[in-house]
C-alpha positions as CSV (number, residue, x, y, z in Angstrom):
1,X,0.0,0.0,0.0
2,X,3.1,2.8,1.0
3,X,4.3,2.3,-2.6
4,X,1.8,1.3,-4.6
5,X,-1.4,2.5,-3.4
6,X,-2.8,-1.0,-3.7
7,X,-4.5,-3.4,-1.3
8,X,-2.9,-6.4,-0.9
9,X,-4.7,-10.2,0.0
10,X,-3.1,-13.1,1.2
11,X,0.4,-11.5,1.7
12,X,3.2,-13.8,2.1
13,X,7.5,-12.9,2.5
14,X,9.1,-14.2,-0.5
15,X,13.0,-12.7,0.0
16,X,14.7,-10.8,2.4
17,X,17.7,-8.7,0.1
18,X,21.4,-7.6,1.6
19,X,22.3,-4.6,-0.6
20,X,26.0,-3.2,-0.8
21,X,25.7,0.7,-2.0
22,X,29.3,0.9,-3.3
23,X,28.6,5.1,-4.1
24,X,27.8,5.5,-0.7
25,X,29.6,2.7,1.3
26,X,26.4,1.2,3.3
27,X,24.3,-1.9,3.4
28,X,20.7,-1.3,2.9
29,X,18.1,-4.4,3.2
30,X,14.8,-4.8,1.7
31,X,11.9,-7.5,1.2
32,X,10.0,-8.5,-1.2
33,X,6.2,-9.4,-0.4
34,X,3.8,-11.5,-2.8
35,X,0.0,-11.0,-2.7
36,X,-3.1,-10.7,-4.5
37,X,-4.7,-7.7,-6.0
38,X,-8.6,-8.1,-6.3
39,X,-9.8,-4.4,-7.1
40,X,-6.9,-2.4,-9.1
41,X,-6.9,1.1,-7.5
42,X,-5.6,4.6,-8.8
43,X,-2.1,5.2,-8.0
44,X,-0.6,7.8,-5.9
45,X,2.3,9.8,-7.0
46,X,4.6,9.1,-3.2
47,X,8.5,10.1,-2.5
48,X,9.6,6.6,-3.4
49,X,7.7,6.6,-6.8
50,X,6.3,8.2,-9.7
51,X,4.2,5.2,-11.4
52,X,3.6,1.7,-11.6
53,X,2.7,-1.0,-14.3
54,X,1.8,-4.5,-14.3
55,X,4.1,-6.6,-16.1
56,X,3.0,-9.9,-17.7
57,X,7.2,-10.3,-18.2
58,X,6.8,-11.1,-21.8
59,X,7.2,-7.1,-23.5
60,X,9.8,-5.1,-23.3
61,X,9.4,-2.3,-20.6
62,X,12.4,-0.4,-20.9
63,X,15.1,-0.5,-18.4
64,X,15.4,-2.2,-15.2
65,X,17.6,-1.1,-12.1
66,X,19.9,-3.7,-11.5
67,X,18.9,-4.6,-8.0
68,X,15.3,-5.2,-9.6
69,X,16.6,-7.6,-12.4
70,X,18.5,-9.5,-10.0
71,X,15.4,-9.7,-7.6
72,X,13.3,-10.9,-11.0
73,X,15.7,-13.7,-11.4
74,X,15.6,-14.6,-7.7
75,X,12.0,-15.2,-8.0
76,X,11.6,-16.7,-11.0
C-alpha cells in the first residue's frame, strides 16, 4: 500500500535482500512481499515513486535497475 497505493490479500514474504551501495559505502536491506490484488486502484504519486505498471514479463518495458533484475531472477 506505502508504494503502490494498492490493497494487498493473502500477503506472504518471499526474499529478504542484503544490498551493498558501493557510491555510498552502506548496506541497505529490503523484502519482497507477494499478494493478491482483487480491485486495481488509482495510483498515488509518493517520494519513493512516480508510477507503476503491471508486467505480464513477456514485452519489453524499458530499463530495469539492476537490483530489480536480480530480484526478477531470484524469484523466478
Amino acid at each position: 500500500m506505502e508504494e503502490t497505493s494498492q490493497e494487498l490479500n493473502n500477503i506472504k514474504l518471499c526474499v529478504i535482500v542484503k544490498i551493498f551501495v558501493k557510491s555510498e559505502n552502506r548496506v541497505e536491506y529490503g523484502a519482497v512481499w507477494l499478494g493478491k490484488i482483487y480491485n486495481v486502484k488509482p495510483f498515488q504519486i509518493n517520494d519513493e515513486m512516480d508510477k507503476i505498471c503491471f508486467w505480464h514479463l513477456k514485452c519489453d518495458i524499458g530499463y530495469i535497475d539492476g537490483i530489480d533484475r536480480k530480484l526478477i531472477d531470484i524469484l523466478l
